[in-house]
C-alpha positions in Angstrom: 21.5 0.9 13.0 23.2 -1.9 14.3 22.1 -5.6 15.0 22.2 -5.1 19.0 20.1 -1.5 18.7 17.4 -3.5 16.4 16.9 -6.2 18.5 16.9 -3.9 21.7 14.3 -1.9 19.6 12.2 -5.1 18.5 11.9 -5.9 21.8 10.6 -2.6 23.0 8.4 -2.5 20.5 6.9 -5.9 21.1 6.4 -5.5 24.9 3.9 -3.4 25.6 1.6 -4.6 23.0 0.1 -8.5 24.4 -3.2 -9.5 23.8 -4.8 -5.9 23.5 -2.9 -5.2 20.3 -4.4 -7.9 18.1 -6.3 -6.9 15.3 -10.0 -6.7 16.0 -11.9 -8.9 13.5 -15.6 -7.5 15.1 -14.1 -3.9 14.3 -15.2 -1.8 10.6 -11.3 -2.2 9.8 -8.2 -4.6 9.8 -4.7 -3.6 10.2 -2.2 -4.4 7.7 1.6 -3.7 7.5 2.9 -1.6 4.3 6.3 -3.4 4.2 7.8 -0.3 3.3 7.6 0.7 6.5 10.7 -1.3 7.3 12.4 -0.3 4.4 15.3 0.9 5.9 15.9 -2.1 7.9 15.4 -4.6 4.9 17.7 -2.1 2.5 20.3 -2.3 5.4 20.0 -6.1 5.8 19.2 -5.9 9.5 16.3 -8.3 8.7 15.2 -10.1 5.5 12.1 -9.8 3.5 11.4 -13.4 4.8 11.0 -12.3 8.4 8.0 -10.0 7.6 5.3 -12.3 8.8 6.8 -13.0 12.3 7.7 -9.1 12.7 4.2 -8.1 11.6 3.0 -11.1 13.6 5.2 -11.2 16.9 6.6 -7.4 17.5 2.8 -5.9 16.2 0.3 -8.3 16.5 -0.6 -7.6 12.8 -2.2 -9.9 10.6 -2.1 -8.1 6.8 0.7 -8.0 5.1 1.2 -5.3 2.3 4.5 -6.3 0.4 6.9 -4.4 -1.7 8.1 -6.2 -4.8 11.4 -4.2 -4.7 12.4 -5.5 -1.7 12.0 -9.2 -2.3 15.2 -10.9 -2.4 16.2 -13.1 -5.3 15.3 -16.2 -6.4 11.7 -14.7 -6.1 9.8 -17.7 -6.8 11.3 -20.3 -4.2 11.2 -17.3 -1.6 7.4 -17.1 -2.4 7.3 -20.6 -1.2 9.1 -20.7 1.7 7.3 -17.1 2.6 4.5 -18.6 2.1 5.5 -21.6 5.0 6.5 -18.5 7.2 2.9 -17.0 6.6 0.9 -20.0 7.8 3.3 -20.8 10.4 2.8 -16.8 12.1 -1.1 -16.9 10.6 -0.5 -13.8 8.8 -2.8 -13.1 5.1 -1.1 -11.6 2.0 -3.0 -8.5 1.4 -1.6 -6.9 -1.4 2.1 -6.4 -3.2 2.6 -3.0 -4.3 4.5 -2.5 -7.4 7.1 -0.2 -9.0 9.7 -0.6 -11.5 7.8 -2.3 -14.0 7.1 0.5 -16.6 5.0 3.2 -17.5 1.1 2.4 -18.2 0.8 6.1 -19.4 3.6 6.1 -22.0 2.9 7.9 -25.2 4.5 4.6 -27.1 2.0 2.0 -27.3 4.3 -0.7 -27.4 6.1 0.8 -24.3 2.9 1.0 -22.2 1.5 -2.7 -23.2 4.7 -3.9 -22.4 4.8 -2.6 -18.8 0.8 -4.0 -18.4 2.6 -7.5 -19.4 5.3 -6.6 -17.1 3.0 -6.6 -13.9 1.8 -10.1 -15.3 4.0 -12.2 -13.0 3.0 -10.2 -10.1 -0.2 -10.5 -10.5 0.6 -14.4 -10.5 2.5 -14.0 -7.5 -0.2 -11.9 -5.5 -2.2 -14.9 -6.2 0.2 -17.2 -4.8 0.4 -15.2 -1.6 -3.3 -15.0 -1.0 -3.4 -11.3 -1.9 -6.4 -9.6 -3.4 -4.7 -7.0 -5.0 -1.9 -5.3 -6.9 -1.1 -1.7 -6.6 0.0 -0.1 -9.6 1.4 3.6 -10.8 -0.6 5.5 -13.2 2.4 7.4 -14.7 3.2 8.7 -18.2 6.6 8.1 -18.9 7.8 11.6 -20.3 6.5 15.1 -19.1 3.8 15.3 -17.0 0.2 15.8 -18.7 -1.1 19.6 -17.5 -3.4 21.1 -20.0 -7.2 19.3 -20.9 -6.4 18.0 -24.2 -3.1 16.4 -22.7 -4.8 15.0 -19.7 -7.8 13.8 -21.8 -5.0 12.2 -24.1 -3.0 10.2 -21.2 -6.2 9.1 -19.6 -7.3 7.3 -23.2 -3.0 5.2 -22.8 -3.8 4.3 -19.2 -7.0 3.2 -19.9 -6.0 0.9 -22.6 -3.1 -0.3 -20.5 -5.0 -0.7 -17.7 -7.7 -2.6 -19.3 -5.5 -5.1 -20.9 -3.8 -5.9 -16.9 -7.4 -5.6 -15.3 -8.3 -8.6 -17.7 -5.3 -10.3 -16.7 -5.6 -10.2 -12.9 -9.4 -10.9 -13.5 -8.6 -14.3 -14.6 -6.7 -14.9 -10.9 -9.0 -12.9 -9.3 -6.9 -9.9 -8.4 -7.4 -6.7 -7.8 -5.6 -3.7 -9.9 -5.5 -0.4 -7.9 -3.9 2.9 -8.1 -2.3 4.7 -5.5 -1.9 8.6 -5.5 1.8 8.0 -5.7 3.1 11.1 -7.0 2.8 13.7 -10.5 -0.6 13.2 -12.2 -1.5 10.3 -10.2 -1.9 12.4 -7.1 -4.5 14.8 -8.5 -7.6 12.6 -7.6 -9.7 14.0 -10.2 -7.5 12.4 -13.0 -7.4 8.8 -10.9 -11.5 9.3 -10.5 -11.7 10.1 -14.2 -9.9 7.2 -15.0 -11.9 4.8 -12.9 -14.8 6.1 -14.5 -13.4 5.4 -18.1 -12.7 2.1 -17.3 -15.6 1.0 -14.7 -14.6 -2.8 -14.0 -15.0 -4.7 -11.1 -11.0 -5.4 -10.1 -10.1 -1.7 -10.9 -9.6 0.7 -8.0 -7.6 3.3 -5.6 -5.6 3.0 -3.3 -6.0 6.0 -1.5 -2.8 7.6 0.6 -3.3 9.9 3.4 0.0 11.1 2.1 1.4 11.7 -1.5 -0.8 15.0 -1.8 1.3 18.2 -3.2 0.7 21.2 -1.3 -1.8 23.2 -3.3 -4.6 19.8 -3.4 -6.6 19.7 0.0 -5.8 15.8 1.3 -8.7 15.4 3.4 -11.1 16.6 0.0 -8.8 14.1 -2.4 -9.6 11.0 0.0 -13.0 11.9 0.1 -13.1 12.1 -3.6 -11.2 8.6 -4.0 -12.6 6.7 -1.3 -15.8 5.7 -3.4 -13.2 3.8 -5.6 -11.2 2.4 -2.8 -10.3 -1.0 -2.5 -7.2 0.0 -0.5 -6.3 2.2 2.2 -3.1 3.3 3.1 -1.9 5.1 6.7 1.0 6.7 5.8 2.2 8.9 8.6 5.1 10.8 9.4 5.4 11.3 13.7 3.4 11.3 16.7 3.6 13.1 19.5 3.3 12.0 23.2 -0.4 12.1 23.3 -0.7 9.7 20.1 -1.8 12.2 17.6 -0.2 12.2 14.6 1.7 15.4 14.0 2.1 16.3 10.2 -2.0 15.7 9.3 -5.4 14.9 11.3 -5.5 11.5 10.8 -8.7 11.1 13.2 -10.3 13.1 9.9 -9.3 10.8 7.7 -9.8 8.1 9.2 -13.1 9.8 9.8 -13.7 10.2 6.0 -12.9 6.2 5.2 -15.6 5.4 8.0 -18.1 7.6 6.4 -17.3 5.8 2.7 -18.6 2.1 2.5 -15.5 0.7 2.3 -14.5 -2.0 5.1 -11.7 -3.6 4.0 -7.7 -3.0 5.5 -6.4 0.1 6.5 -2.4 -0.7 6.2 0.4 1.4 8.1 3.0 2.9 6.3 5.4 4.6 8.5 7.6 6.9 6.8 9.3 9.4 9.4 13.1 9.6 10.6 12.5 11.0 14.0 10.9 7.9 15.3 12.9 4.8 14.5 11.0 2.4 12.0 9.6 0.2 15.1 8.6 3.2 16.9 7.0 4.5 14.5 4.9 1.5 13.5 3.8 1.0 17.1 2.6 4.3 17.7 0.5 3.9 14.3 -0.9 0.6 15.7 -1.9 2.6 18.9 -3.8 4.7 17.1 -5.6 2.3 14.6 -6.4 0.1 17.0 -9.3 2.7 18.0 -10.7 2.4 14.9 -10.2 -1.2 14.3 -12.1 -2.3 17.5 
């Protein structure tokens, strides 16, 4: 994509929205932006990480941010500063960084899985900074994935020591830790709900994906089961057709199944098809939210 096709396409994408598209704040839900929606366009430098307030601001009229802390640019801690400048100057909130890279909290090795809880330390600090109320986290296990009982029962008893040492961290700055279905073990939500109920504190949670699901696990019974837990929601879609529906899943279901679940928090878009670009994608997923955000 290059720089004249983006800003062609920001500027489609920003006209038809106005004063309609702004989040509701009398609705059951907010909007947020998963900043991985714009992957592509931040891995291809056509905009910086520091321009995600005014694009979730001025080209959505979206308030949350979600943030990725693989796609913030060096020096991270005066960026945080001056990101921070560019989120009071658009009004946009921090919402929540999600986090990958930093380890694995399953790890057979004790040492190895401490280490990655200390490893999410500093962004548990820098969630804070940003006004976020929450980190998300992988619940992974390092080596082969866990598939017999005694296995399973084995890699819940790592994560919940990990876990516990980073949910005391964050509790201390008032963060939430939450786990997304994210792939391997993590994605069968009867490990994730086992694991919350190992480790029942307050600032422990899911994140709950409407994607993420392997075939053979039924998506809309997987939300329903992780939804009591939820202290996140996450859109992820794939296309939409002319009517607004979205094409790969029924997302009026799920979003059906989060409005039957007490949780009222932000549901955050996460684009991830290639037939639409990024922009279009995003818009069409703000058409349909907004339906249940008003």
């Amino acid at each position: 994509m290059d720089r004249r096709n983006f800003a062609k396409l920001a500027a489609a994408a920003a006209a038809p929205l106005g004063a309609a598209a702004q989040n509701a704040s009398s609705g059951r839900f907010r909007i947020s932006l998963a900043q991985w929606s714009l992957h592509k366009a931040i891995q291809s430098r056509m905009v910086a990480n520091l321009q995600f307030p005014r694009i979730a601001r001025e080209q959505f009229g979206i308030e949350g941010l979600e943030f990725v802390n693989t796609l913030m640019e060096p020096p991270i801690a005066s960026n945080i500063q001056q990101l921070k400048r560019n989120m009071s100057a658009t009004g946009t909130k921090g919402v929540l960084i999600m986090v990958d890279g930093e380890g694995f909290m399953g790890a057979v090795d004790r040492g190895e899985r401490m280490k990655a809880a200390e490893n999410h330390f500093k962004w548990v600090d820098t969630a804070a900074e940003l006004g976020c109320h929450a980190i998300r986290t992988n619940m992974y296990p390092g080596e082969k994935q866990p598939g017999s009982e005694p296995e399973i029962a084995a890699f819940l008893e790592r994560c919940t020591e990990s876990f516990s040492k980073l949910c005391e961290y964050a509790k201390g700055r008032k963060i939430n830790v939450i786990i997304e279905n994210h792939g391997g073990i993590s994605s069968d939500p009867d490990v994730v709900v086992r694991l919350m109920k190992k480790l029942p504190v307050a600032n422990f949670g899911t994140l709950p994906d409407f994607g993420n699901f392997p075939k053979e696990i039924d998506r809309y019974q997987a939300v329903r089961k992780m939804m009591p837990h939820a202290k996140g929601v996450s859109f992820k879609c794939m296309d939409f057709d002319a009517s607004g529906k979205e094409t790969t899943m029924d997302c009026d279901k799920l979003m059906g199944i989060v409005g039957e679940s007490s949780y009222r928090g932000y549901v955050g878009i996460e684009y991830e098809g290639s037939r639409l670009t990024e922009f279009e994608g995003i818009q069409a997923a703000k058409r349909f939210l907004n339906r249940y955000a008003s």
